[in-house]
C-alpha positions as a Markdown table, in Angstrom:
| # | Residue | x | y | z |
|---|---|---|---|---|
| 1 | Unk | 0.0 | 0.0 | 0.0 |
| 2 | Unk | 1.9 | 3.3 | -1.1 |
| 3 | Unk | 1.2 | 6.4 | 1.5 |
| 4 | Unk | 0.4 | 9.8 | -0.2 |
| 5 | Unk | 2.9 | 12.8 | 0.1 |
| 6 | Unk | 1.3 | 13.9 | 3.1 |
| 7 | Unk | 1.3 | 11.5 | 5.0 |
| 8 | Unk | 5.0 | 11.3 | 4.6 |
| 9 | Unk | 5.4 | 14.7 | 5.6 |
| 10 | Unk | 3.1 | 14.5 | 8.9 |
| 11 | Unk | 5.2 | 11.3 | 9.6 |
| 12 | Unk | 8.3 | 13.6 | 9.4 |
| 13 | Unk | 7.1 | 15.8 | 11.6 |
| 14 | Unk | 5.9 | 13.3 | 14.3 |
| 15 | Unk | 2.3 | 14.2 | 14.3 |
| 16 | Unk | 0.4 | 11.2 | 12.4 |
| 17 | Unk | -0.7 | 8.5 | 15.1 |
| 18 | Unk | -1.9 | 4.9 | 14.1 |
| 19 | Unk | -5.1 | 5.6 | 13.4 |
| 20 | Unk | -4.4 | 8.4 | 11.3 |
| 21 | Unk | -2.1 | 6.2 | 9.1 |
| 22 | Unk | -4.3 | 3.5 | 9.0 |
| 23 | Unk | -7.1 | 5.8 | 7.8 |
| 24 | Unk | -4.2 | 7.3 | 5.4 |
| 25 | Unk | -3.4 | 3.8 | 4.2 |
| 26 | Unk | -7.1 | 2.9 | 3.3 |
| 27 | Unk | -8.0 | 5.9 | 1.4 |
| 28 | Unk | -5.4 | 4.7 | -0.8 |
| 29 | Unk | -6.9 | 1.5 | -1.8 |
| 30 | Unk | -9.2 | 0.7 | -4.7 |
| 31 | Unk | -13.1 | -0.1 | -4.2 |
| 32 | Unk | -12.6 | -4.0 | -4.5 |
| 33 | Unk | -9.6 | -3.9 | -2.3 |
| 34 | Unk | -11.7 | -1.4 | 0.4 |
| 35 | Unk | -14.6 | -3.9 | 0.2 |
| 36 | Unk | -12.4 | -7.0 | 0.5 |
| 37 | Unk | -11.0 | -5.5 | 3.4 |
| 38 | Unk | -13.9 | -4.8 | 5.5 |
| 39 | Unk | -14.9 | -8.5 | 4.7 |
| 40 | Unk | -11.7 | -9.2 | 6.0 |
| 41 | Unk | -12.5 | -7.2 | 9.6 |
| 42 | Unk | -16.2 | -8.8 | 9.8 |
| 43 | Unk | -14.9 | -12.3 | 9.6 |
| 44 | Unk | -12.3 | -11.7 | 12.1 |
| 45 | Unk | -15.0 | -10.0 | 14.3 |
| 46 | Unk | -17.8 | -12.6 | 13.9 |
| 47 | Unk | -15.4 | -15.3 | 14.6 |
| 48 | Unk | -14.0 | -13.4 | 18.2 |
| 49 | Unk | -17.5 | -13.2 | 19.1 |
| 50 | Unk | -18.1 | -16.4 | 18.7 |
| 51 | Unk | -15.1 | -17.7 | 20.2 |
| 52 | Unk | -15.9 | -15.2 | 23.3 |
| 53 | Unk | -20.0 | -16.4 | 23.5 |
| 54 | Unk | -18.5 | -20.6 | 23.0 |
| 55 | Unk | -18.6 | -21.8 | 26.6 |
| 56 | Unk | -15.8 | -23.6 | 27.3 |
| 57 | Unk | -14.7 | -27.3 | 27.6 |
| 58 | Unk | -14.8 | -29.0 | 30.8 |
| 59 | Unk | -11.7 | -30.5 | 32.5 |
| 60 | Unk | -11.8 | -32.7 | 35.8 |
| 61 | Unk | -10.2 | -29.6 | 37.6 |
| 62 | Unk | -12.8 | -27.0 | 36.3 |
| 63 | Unk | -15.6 | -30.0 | 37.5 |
| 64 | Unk | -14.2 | -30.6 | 40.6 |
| 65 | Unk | -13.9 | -26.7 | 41.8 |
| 66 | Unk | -17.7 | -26.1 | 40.7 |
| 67 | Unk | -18.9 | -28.8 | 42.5 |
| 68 | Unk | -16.8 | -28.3 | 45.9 |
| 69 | Unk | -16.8 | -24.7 | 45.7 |
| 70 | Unk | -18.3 | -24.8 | 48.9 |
| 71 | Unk | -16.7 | -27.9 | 50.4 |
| 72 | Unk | -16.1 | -31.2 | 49.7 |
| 73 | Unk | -18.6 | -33.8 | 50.5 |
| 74 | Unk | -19.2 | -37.4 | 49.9 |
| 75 | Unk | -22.2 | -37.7 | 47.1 |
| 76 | Unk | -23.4 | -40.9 | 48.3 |
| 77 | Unk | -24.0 | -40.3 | 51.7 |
| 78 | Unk | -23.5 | -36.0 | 52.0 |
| 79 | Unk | -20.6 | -36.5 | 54.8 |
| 80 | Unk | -18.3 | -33.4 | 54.9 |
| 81 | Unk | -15.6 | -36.1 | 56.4 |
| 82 | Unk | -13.7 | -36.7 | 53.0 |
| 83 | Unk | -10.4 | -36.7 | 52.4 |
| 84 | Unk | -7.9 | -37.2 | 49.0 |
| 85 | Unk | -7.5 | -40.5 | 47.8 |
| 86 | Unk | -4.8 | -40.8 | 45.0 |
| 87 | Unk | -5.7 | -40.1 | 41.1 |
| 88 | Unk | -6.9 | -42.3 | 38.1 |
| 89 | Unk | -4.6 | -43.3 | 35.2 |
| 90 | Unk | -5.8 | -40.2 | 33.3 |
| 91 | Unk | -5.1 | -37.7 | 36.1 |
| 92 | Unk | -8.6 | -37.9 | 37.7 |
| 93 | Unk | -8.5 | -36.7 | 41.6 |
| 94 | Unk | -10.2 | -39.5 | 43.7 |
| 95 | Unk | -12.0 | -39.2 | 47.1 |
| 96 | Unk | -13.0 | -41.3 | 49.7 |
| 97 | Unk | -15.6 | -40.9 | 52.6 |
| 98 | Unk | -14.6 | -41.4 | 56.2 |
| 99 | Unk | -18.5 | -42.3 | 57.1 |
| 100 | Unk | -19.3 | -44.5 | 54.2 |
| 101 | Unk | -15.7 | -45.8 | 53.0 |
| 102 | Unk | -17.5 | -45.1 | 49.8 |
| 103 | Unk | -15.1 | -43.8 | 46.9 |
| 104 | Unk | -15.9 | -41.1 | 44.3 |
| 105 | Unk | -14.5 | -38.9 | 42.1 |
| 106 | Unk | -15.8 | -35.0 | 41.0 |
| 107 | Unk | -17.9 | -36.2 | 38.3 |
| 108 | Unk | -19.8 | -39.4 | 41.1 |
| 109 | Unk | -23.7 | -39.6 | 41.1 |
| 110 | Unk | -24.1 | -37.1 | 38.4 |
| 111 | Unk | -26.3 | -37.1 | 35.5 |
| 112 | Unk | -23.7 | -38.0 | 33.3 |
| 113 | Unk | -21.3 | -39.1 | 35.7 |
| 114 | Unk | -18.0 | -41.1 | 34.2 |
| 115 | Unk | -19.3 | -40.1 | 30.6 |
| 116 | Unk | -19.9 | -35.8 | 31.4 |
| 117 | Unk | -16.5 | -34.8 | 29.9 |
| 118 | Unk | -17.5 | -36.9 | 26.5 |
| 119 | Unk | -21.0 | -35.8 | 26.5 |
| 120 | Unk | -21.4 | -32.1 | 27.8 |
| 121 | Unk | -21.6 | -30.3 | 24.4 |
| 122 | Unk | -24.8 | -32.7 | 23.7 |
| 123 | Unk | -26.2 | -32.4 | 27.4 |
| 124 | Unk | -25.8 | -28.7 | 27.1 |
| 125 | Unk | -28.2 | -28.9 | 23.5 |
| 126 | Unk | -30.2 | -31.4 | 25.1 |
| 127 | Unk | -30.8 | -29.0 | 28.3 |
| 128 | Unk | -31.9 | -26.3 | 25.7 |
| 129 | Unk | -34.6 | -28.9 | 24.4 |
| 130 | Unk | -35.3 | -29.1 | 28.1 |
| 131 | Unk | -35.5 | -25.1 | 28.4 |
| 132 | Unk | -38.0 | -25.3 | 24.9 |
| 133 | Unk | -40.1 | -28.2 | 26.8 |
| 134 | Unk | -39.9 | -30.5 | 23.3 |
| 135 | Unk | -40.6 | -34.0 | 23.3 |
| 136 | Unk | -38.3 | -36.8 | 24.2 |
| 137 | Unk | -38.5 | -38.3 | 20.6 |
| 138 | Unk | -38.0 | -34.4 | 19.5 |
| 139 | Unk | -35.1 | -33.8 | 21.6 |
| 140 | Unk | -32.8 | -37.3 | 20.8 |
| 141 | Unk | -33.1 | -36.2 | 17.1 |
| 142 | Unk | -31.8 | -32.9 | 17.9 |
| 143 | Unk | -28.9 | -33.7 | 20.3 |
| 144 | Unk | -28.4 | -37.2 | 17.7 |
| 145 | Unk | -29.1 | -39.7 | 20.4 |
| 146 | Unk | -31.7 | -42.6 | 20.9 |
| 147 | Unk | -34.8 | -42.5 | 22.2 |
| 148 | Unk | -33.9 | -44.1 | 25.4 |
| 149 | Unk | -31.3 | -42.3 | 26.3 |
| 150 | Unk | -32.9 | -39.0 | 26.1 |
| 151 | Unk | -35.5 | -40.5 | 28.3 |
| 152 | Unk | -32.8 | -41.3 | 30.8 |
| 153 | Unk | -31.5 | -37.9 | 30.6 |
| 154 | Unk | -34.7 | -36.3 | 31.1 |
| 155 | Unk | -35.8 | -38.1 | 34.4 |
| 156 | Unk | -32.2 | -37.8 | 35.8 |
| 157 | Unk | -31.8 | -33.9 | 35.3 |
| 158 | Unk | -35.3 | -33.8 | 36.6 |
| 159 | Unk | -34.2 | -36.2 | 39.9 |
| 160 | Unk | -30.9 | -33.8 | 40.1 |
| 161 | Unk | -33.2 | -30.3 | 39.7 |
| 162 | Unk | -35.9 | -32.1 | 42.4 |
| 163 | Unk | -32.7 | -32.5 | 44.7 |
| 164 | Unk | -31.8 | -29.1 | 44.1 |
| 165 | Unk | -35.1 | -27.2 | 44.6 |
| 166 | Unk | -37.2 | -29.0 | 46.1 |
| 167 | Unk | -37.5 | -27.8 | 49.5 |
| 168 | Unk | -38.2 | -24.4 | 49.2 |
| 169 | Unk | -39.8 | -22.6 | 51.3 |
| 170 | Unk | -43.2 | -20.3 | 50.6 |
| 171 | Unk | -43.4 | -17.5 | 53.1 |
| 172 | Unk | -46.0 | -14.4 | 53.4 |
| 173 | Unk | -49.5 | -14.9 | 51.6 |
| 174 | Unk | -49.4 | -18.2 | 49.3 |
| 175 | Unk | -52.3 | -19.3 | 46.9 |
| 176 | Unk | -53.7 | -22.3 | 47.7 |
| 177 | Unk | -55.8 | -24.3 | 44.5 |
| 178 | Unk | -55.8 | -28.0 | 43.5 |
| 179 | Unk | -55.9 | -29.9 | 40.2 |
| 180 | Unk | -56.8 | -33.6 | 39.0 |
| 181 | Unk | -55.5 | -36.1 | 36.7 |
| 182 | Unk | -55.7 | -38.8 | 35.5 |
| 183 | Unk | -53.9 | -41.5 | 36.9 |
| 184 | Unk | -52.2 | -43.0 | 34.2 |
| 185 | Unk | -49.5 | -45.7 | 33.9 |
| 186 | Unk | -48.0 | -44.4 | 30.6 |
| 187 | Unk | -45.5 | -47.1 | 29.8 |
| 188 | Unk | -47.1 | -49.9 | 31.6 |
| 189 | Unk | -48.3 | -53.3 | 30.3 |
| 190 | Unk | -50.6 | -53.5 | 33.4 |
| 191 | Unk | -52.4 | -50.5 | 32.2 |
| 192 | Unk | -55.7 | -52.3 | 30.9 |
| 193 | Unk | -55.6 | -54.6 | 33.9 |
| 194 | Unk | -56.3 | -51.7 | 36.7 |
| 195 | Unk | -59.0 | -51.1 | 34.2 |
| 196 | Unk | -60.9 | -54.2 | 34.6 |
| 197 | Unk | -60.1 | -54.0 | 38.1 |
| 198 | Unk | -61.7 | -50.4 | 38.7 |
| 199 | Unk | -65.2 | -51.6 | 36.1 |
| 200 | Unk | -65.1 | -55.2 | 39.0 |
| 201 | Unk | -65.0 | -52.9 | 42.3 |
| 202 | Unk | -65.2 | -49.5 | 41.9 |
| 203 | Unk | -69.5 | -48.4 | 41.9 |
| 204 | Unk | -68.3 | -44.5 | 41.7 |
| 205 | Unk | -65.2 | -44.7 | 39.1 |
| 206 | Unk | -64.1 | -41.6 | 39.8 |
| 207 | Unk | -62.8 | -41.7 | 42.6 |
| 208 | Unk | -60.3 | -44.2 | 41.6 |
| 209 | Unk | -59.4 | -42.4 | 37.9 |
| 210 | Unk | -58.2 | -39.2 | 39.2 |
| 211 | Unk | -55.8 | -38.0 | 41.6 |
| 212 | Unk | -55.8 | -34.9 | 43.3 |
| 213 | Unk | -52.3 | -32.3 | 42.7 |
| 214 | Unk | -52.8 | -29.4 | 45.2 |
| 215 | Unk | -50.9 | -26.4 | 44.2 |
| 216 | Unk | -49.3 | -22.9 | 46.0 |
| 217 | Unk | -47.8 | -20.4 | 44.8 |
| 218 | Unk | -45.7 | -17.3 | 47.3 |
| 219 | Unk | -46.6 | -14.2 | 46.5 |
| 220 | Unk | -43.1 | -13.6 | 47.6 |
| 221 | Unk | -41.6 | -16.0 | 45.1 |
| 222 | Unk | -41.9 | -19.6 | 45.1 |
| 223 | Unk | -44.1 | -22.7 | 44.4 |
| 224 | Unk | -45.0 | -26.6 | 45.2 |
| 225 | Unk | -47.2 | -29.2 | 43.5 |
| 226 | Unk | -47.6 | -32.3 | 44.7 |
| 227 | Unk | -49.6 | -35.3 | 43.7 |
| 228 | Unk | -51.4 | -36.9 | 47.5 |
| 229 | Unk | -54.3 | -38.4 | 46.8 |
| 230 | Unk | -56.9 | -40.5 | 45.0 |
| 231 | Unk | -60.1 | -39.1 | 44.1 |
| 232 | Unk | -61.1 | -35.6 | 45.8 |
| 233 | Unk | -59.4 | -34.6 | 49.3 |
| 234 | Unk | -60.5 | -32.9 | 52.0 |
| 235 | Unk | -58.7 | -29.4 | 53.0 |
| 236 | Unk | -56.5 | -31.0 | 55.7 |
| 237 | Unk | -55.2 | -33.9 | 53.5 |
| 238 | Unk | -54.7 | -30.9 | 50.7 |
| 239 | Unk | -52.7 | -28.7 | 53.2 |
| 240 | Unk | -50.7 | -31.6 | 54.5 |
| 241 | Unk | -49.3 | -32.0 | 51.5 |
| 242 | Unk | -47.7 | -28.5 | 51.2 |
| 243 | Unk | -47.2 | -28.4 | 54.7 |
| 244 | Unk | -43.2 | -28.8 | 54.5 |
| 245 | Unk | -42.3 | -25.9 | 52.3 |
| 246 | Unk | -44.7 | -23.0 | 54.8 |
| 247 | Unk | -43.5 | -20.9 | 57.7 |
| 248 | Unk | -44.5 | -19.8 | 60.8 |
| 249 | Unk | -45.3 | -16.3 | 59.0 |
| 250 | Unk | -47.0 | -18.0 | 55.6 |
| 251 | Unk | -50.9 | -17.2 | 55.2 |
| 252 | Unk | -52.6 | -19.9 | 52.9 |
| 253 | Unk | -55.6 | -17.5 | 50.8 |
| 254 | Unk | -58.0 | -20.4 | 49.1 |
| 255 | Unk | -61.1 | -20.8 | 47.9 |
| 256 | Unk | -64.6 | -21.3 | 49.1 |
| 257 | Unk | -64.9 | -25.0 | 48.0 |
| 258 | Unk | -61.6 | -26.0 | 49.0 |
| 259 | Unk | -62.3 | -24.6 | 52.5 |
| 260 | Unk | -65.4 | -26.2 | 53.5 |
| 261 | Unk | -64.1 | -29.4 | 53.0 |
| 262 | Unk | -62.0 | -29.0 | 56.2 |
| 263 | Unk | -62.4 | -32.5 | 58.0 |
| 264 | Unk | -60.0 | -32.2 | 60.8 |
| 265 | Unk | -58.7 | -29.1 | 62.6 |
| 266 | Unk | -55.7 | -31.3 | 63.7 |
| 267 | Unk | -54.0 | -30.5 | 60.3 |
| 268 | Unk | -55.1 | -26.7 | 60.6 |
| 269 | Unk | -54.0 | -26.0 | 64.1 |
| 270 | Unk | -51.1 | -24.5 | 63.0 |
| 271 | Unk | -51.6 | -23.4 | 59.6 |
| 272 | Unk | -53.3 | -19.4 | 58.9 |
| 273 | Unk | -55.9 | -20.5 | 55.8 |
| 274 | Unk | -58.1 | -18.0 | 55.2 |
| 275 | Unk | -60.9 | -18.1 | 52.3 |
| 276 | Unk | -61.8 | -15.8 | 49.4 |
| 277 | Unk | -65.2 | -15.0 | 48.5 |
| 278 | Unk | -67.1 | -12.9 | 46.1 |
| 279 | Unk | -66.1 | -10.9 | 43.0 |
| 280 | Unk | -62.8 | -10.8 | 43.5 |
| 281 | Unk | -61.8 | -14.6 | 44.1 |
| 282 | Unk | -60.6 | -15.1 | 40.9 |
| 283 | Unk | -58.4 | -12.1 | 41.4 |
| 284 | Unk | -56.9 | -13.1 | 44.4 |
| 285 | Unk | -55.8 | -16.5 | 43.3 |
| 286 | Unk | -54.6 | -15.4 | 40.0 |
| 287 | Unk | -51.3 | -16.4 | 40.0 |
| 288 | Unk | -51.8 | -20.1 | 41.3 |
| 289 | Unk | -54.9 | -19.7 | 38.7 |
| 290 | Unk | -52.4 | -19.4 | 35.9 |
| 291 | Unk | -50.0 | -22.5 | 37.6 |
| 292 | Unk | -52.7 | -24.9 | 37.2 |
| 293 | Unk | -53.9 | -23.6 | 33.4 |
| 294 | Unk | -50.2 | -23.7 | 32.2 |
| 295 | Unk | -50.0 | -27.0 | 33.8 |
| 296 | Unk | -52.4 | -28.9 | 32.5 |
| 297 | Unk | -51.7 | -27.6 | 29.5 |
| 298 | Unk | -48.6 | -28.4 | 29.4 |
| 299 | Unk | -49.2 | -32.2 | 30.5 |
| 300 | Unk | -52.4 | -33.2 | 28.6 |
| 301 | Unk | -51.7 | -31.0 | 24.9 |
| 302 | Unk | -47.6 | -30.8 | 25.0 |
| 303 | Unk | -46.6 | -34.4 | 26.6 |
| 304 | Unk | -50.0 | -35.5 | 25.7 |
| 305 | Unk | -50.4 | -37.2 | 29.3 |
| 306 | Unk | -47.6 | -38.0 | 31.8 |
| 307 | Unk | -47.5 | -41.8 | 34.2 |
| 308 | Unk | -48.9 | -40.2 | 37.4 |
| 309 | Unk | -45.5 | -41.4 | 39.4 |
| 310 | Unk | -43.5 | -38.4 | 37.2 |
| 311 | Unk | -46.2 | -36.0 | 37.6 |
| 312 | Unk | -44.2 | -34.2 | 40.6 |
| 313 | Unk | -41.4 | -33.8 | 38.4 |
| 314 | Unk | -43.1 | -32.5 | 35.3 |
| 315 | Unk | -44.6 | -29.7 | 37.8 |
| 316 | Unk | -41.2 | -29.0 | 39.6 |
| 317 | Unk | -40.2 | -28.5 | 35.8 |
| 318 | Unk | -42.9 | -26.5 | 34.6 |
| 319 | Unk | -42.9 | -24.2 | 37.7 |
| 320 | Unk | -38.8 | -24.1 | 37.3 |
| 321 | Unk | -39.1 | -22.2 | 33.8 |
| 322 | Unk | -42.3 | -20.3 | 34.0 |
| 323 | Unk | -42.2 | -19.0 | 37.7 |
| 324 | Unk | -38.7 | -18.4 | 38.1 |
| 325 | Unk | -37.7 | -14.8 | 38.2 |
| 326 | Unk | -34.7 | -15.1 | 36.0 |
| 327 | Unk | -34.3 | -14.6 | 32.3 |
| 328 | Unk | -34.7 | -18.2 | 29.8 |
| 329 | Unk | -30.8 | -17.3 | 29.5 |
| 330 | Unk | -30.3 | -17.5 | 32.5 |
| 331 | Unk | -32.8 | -20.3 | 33.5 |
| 332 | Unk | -31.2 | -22.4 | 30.6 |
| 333 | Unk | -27.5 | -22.1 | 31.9 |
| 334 | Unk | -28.7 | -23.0 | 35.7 |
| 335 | Unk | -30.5 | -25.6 | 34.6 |
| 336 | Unk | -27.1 | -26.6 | 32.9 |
| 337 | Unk | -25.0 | -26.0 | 36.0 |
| 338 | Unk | -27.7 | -28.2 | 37.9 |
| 339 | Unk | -27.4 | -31.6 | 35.6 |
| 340 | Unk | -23.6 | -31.0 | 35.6 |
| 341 | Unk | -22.8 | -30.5 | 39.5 |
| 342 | Unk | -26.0 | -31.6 | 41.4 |
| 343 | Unk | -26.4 | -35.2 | 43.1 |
| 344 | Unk | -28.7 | -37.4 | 40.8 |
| 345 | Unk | -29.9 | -40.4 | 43.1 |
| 346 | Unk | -31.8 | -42.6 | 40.2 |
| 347 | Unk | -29.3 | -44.6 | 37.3 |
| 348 | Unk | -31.0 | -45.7 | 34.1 |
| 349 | Unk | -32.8 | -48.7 | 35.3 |
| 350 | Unk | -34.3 | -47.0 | 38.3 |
| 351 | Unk | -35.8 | -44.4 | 36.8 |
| 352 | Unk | -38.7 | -46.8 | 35.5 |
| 353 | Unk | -39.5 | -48.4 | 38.8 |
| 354 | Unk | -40.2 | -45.3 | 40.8 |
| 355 | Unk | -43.1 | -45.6 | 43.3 |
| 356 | Unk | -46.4 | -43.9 | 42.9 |
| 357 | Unk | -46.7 | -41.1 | 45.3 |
| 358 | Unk | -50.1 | -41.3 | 46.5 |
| 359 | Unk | -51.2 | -41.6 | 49.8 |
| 360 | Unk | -54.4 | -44.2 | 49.8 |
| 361 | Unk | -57.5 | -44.5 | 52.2 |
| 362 | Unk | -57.7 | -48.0 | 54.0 |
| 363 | Unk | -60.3 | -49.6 | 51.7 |
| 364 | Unk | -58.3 | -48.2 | 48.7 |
| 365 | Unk | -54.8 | -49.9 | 50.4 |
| 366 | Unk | -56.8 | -53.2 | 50.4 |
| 367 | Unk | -57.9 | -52.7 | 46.5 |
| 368 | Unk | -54.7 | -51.4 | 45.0 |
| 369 | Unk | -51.5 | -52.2 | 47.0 |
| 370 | Unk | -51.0 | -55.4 | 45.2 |
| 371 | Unk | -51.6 | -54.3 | 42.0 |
| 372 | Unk | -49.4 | -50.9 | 42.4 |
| 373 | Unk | -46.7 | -52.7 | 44.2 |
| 374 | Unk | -46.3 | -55.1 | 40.6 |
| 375 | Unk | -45.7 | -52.3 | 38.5 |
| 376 | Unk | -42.8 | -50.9 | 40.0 |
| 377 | Unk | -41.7 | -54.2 | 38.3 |
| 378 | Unk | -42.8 | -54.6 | 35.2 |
| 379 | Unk | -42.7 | -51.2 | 33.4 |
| 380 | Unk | -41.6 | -49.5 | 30.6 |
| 381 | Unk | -40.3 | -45.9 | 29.5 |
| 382 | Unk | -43.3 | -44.1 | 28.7 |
């Protein structure tokens, strides 16, 4: 690139800085070479950016300070008593639990565990799927993996998120409501056999098709959803099954119906509910109002029905993206952080025999207790 006479004079006299003979030097070019050379800069640019916004790979250090930023503890049994126990054959620091002699490495009870380092670019796309609430068959096409296996992932980033968030707590005025479904055994072979057995001795069917979800949602943040019975409940049974995540200062606002159902005081004694009436009920419990709609919908049109023994997940999920205060971004990269460094207490064959979590009536134990106790082992991925 040739510099005009000018610019060789300013550079004699010491006043031309970089820029200027930069700016110098392009004037001088032709139009193709000007317009090859800002191609030039926006490659070079969109590449940076891309480099700067492409999340780094993991390494068994990186994993081991996330998880133990706090401190180290043993993932099978939570000890803090855990001390260094030598390294793998590819570098890997191993541990070992005073309490439980158990050992464990960074990367131990995990969602990916041993496979994490060989898998994280297509757990971070399959979190993102997660994040977008697709389907399982949906989601193993994206990330490229079978059908199965994005089933496993699902249910164990949902096990490792339950651990994580499950026992928050719902303080100041929380909305009390309630929702039924179905109870389904999605991925069962026993299916049409509790059928037959509800048409032999069940008179009033319903009561044996449906269980009932109550719901709450803080007005101060937070929410629970929890399947606890068959058929309809009375308010204490509902209550007792948010019990655990209220305080002392939490003040349960429900409806009419759901309070006159009150059975028991014994449930209530220490528990503020108070009832909405009139015009503005549906005001008052608009936010739990909106849980339940964007629940069931989510269930019945998007999943198109869930086995009642995941339903607790599915709501922990729903209620994870659409309640939480932070940005998708942001909810996508926690949820991320969560499948990466969280416990996950279920592996791939114990994800199918999971236990319903309903709470039966004596004359419902004596109907159903067999029949529920086989299918924990003969089921299938739904």
């Amino acid at each position: 690139i040739k510099s005009s006479a000018a610019s060789d004079v300013y550079k004699r006299q010491g006043k031309m800085n970089k820029s200027d003979e930069l700016f110098s030097a392009f004037s001088m070019l032709s139009k193709k070479e000007k317009e090859a050379f800002l191609l030039k800069i926006k490659s070079v640019e969109e590449e940076r950016q891309t480099q700067k916004g492409k999340p780094s790979l993991l390494t068994p250090e990186k994993v081991q300070n996330n998880r133990f930023a706090n401190d180290f503890f043993c993932p099978h049994c939570e000890s803090r008593h855990v001390v260094r126990y030598g390294k793998r054959p590819d570098g890997t620091q191993r541990f070992k639990c005073a309490d439980c002699r158990k050992v464990f490495q960074a990367t131990t009870n995990t969602v990916l565990g041993k496979n994490t380092y060989q898998n994280q670019e297509k757990l971070r796309v399959y979190v993102n799927c997660m994040c977008k609430e697709l389907s399982v068959r949906q989601s193993a096409k994206i990330c490229g993996i079978t059908v199965p296996t994005a089933f496993a992932w699902r249910h164990k980033i949902l096990n490792a998120l339950r651990n994580t968030c499950e026992h928050q707590m719902l303080s100041g005025t929380v909305e009390l409501d309630r929702t039924f479904f179905n109870l389904s055994f999605k991925g069962s072979r026993q299916a049409s056999e509790f059928k037959q057995l509800i048409e032999k001795y069940d008179k009033n069917k319903e009561s044996l098709q449906q269980v009932c979800v109550p719901l709450a949602v803080g007005r101060d943040g937070g929410f629970t959803g929890k399947v606890s019975t068959l058929g309809r409940s009375s308010t204490d049974t509902i209550v007792s099954a948010i019990k655990d995540h209220l305080t002392s200062q939490s003040k349960l606002l429900t409806d009419a119906e759901i309070f006159k159902n009150n059975q028991h005081e014994k449930t209530l004694r220490n528990v503020n509910l108070t009832t909405v009436k009139g015009i503005n009920e549906d005001r008052s419990l608009d936010a739990v109002r909106k849980f339940k709609q964007g629940i069931n919908e989510s269930i019945h049109l998007k999943f198109r029905g869930v086995a009642t023994k995941y339903i607790n997940d599915y709501i922990l999920w729903y209620g994870f993206l659409h309640l939480s205060k932070q940005k998708p971004k942001e909810c996508e990269n926690l949820l991320y952080d969560i499948a990466l460094y969280s416990i996950c207490s279920v592996n791939t064959r114990s994800i199918g025999k999971q236990m319903m979590p309903i709470k039966l009536s004596s004359g419902q134990k004596m109907l159903l207790s067999e029949f529920l106790d086989g299918l924990a082992e003969n089921t299938m991925n739904d």
